[in-house]
C-alpha positions in Angstrom: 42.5 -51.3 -126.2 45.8 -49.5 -125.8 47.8 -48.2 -128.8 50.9 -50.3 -129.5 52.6 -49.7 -132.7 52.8 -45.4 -133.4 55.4 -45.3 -136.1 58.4 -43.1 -134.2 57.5 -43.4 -131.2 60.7 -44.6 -129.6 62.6 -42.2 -131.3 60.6 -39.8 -130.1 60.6 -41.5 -126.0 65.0 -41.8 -126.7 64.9 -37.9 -127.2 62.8 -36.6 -124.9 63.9 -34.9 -121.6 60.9 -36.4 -119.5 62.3 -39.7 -120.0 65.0 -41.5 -117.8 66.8 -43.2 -120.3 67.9 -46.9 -120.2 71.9 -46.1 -119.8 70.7 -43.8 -116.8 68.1 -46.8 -115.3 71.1 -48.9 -114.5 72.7 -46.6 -111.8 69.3 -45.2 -110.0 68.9 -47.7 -107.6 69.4 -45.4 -104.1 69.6 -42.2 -106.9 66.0 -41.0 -107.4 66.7 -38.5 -104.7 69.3 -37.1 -106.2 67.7 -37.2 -109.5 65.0 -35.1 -109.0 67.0 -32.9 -106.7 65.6 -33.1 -103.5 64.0 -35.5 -100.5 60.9 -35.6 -101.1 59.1 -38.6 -101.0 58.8 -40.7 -104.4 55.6 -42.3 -105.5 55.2 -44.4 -108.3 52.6 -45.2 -111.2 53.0 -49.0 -112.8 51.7 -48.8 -115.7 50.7 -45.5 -116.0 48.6 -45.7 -119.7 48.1 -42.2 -121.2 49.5 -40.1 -118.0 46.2 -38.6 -117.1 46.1 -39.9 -113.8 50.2 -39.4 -112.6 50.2 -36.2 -114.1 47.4 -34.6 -112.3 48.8 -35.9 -108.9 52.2 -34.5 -110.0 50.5 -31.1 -110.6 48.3 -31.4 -107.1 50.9 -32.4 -105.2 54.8 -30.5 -106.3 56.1 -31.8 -102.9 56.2 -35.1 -103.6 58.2 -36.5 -106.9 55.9 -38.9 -108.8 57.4 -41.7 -111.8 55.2 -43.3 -114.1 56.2 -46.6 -115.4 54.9 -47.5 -119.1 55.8 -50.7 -121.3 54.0 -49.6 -124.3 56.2 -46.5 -126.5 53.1 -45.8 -128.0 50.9 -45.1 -125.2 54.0 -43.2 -123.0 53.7 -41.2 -126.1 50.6 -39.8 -125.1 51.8 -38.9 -121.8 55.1 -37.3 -123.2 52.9 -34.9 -125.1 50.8 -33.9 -121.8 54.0 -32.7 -120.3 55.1 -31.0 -123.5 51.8 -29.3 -123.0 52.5 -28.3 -119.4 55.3 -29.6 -118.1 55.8 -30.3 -114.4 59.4 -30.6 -112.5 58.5 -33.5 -110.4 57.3 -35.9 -112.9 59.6 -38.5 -114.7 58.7 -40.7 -117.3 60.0 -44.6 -117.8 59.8 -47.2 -120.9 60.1 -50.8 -119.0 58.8 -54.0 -118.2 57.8 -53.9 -114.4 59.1 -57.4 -114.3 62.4 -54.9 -113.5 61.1 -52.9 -111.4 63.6 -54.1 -108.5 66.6 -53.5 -110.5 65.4 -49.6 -110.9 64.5 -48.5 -107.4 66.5 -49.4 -104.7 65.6 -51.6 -101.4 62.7 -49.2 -99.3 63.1 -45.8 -102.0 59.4 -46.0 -102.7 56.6 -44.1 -100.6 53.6 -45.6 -102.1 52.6 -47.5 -105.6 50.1 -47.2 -107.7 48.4 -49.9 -109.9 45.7 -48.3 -112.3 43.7 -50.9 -114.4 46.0 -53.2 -114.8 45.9 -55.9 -117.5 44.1 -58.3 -116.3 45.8 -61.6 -118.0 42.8 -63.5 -117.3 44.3 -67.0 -118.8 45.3 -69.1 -115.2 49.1 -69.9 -116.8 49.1 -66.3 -116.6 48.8 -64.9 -113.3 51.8 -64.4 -112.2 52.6 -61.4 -114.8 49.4 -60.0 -113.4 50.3 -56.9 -111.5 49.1 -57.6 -108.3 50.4 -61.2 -108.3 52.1 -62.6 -105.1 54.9 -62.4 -107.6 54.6 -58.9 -108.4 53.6 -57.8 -104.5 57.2 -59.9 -103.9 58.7 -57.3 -105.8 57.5 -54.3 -104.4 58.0 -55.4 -100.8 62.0 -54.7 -101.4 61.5 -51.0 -103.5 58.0 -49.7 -100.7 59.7 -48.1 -97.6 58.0 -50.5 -94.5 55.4 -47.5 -93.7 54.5 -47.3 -97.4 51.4 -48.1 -99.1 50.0 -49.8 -102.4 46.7 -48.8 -104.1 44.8 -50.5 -106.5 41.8 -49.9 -108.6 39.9 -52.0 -111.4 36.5 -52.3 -113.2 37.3 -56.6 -113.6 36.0 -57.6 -110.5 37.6 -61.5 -111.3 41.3 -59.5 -111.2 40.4 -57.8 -107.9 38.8 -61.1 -105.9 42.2 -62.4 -107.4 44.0 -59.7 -106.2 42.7 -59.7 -102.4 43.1 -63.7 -102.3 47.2 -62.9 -103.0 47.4 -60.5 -99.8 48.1 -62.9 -96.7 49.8 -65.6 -98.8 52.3 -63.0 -99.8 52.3 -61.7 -96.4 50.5 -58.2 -97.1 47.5 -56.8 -95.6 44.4 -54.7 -95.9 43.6 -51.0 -94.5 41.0 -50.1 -96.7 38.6 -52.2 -99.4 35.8 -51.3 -101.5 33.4 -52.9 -104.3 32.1 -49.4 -105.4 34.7 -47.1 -104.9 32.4 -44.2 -106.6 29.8 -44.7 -103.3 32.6 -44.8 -100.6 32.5 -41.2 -99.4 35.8 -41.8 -97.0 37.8 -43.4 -100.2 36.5 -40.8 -102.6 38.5 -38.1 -100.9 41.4 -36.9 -102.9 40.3 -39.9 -105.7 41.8 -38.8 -109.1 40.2 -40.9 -112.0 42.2 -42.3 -115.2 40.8 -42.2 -118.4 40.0 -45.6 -117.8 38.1 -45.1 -115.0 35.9 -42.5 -116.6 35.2 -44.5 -119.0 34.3 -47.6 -117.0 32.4 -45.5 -114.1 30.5 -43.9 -116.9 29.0 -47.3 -118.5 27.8 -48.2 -114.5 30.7 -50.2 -113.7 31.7 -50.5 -110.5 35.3 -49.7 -109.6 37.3 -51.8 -106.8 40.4 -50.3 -104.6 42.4 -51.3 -101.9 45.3 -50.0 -99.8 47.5 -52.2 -98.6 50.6 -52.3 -96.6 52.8 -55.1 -94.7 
C-alpha cells in the first residue's frame, strides 16, 4: 500500500532541486534536452513509487538522462531522499498526474517508457486510467520517438492479459513477452527490480513484461 498523506511533504517536493517544478512543466515540451544539458537520449519512469528502480538505472547508465514521474508527494518523498543521499546529475524528479503526460514532453522526445507495477484499477469503469490502457498507450504514441520502446512489468496477471489485449487495438505491437520474467534468461539481462518486485518475486509470484513498440 503506498504512503499518501506525509505531513510536509509538498513543501518539502516545492523546495527541492531534483524536482522540475510546475511553473517550469509548462514550457518543457521540446526542452528536456536543454534542461539536462545535453543530447542524450531521455527515458522515462511513470509512476516511479519510492525511486529504487529509476535511480539505479540513472546511476548504471550516466549517458542517458532518466525522469521519474510520481502522483503521490508522499511516496516522491522517498525518492527525493535517495538522491539527497547520492545524488546523480541525470535524474529529474516530477509530481503529476500522467493523464498530462502529453502536455510535458513534447511530440517523439522520449526514447523509451517505463511502467513498473502499475495500479491495477481492477473495477471495469476503470480501465481506462489504467496505465497501459489503449487510452494511456494513445498518449505515449505522440511523446515515444517511432524507434522507441515501452516496457512493462507486473505481479497481477488480470492487468497484464488486460494489458496485451490493448496492443493491436491501439495499433502497438509486441517484441518480447513473458509470464515468468525471473526464468527468461534473454529478458533477465540488465533486469533491475523495484521494491515491488522484490517483494512480489520473493512470495513466488510470477512477474509479467513486455516490450512493445509501433
Amino acid at each position: 500500500m503506498r504512503l499518501r498523506n506525509i505531513t510536509g511533504s509538498r513543501e518539502v517536493i516545492a523546495q527541492s532541486p531534483y524536482v522540475v517544478k510546475e511553473a517550469v512543466l509548462e514550457k518543457c515540451p521540446g526542452t528536456w534536452h536543454a534542461l539536462f544539458g545535453n543530447s542524450n537520449p531521455i527515458y522515462i519512469e511513470i509512476g516511479m513509487g519510492k525511486g529504487r528502480f529509476i535511480h539505479t538505472m540513472a546511476k548504471e547508465h550516466p549517458d542517458i538522462n532518466f525522469v521519474g514521474i510520481e502522483k503521490y508527494s508522499s511516496v516522491l518523498l522517498r525518492a527525493i531522499q535517495k538522491m539527497e543521499e547520492e545524488e546523480l546529475p541525470n535524474l529529474k524528479f516530477i509530481r503529476m498526474d500522467a493523464e498530462d503526460i502529453a502536455k510535458v514532453f513534447g511530440p517523439g522526445e522520449v526514447d523509451r517508457i517505463y511502467l513498473n507495477f502499475s495500479d491495477p484499477w481492477p473495477k471495469d469503469r476503470h480501465a481506462k486510467r489504467r496505465l497501459p490502457s489503449r487510452e494511456f498507450l494513445g498518449r505515449y504514441d505522440v511523446i515515444l520517438k517511432r524507434e522507441g520502446r515501452l516496457e512493462f512489468k507486473t505481479d497481477n496477471r488480470d492487468l497484464f492479459d488486460f494489458a496485451v489485449e490493448e496492443l493491436e487495438p491501439a495499433g502497438w505491437k509486441a517484441q518480447a513477452i513473458t509470464y515468468d520474467l525471473h526464468r527468461d534468461e534473454a529478458l533477465m539481462q540488465g533486469n533491475v527490480m523495484t521494491e515491488y518486485e522484490e517483494r512480489f518475486s520473493a512470495m513466488g509470484n510470477a512477474i509479467c513484461k513486455y516490450i512493445i513498440y509501433r
